[in-house]
C-alpha positions as CSV (number, residue, x, y, z in Angstrom):
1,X,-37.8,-19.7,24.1
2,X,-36.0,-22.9,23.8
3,X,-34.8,-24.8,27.1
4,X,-31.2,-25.1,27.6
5,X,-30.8,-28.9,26.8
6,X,-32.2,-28.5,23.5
7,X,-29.4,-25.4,22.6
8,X,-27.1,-28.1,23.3
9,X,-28.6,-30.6,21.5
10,X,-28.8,-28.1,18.4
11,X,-25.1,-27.2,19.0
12,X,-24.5,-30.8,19.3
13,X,-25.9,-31.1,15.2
14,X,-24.6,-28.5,14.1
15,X,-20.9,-30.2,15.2
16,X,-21.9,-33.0,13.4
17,X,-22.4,-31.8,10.4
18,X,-20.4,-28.9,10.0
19,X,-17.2,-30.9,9.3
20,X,-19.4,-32.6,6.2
21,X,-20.8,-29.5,4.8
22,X,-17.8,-27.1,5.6
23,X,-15.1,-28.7,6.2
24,X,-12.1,-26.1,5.6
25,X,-14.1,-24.4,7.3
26,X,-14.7,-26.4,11.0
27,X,-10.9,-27.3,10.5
28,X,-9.7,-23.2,10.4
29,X,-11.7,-22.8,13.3
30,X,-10.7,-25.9,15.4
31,X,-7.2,-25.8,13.5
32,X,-7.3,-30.3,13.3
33,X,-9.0,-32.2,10.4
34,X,-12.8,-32.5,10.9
35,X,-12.6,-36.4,10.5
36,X,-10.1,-36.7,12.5
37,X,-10.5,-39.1,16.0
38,X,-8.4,-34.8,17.4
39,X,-11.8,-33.3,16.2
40,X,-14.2,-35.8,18.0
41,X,-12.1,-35.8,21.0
42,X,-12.2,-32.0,21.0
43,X,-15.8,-31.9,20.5
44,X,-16.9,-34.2,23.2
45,X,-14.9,-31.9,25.5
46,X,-16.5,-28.8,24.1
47,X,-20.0,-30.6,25.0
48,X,-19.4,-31.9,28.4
49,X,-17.9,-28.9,29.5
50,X,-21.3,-26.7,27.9
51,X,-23.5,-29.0,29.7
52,X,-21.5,-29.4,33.6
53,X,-23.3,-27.9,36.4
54,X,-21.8,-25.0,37.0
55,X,-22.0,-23.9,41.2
């Protein structure tokens, strides 16, 4: 089974691309263009709150 870190680092791709190969797509989801600076913002968000320590 895959460790942790590397879920996040596959999750990590696949919001990377996504907005390239399916971009109506990624932006009825997130509901903000996929190129957009909204979008990155939103997704470096999603990420650091996946990967905080939770206690």
């Amino acid at each position: 089974m895959a460790r942790p870190a590397m879920f996040v680092l596959l999750v990590a791709y696949a919001l990377t691309f996504a907005p390239i190969a399916l971009p109506r797509v990624v932006e009825g989801i997130v509901g903000a263009d996929p190129l957009s600076k909204e979008y990155r913002e939103w997704v470096a968000g999603q990420l650091a709150a996946m990967t905080r320590r939770r206690s």
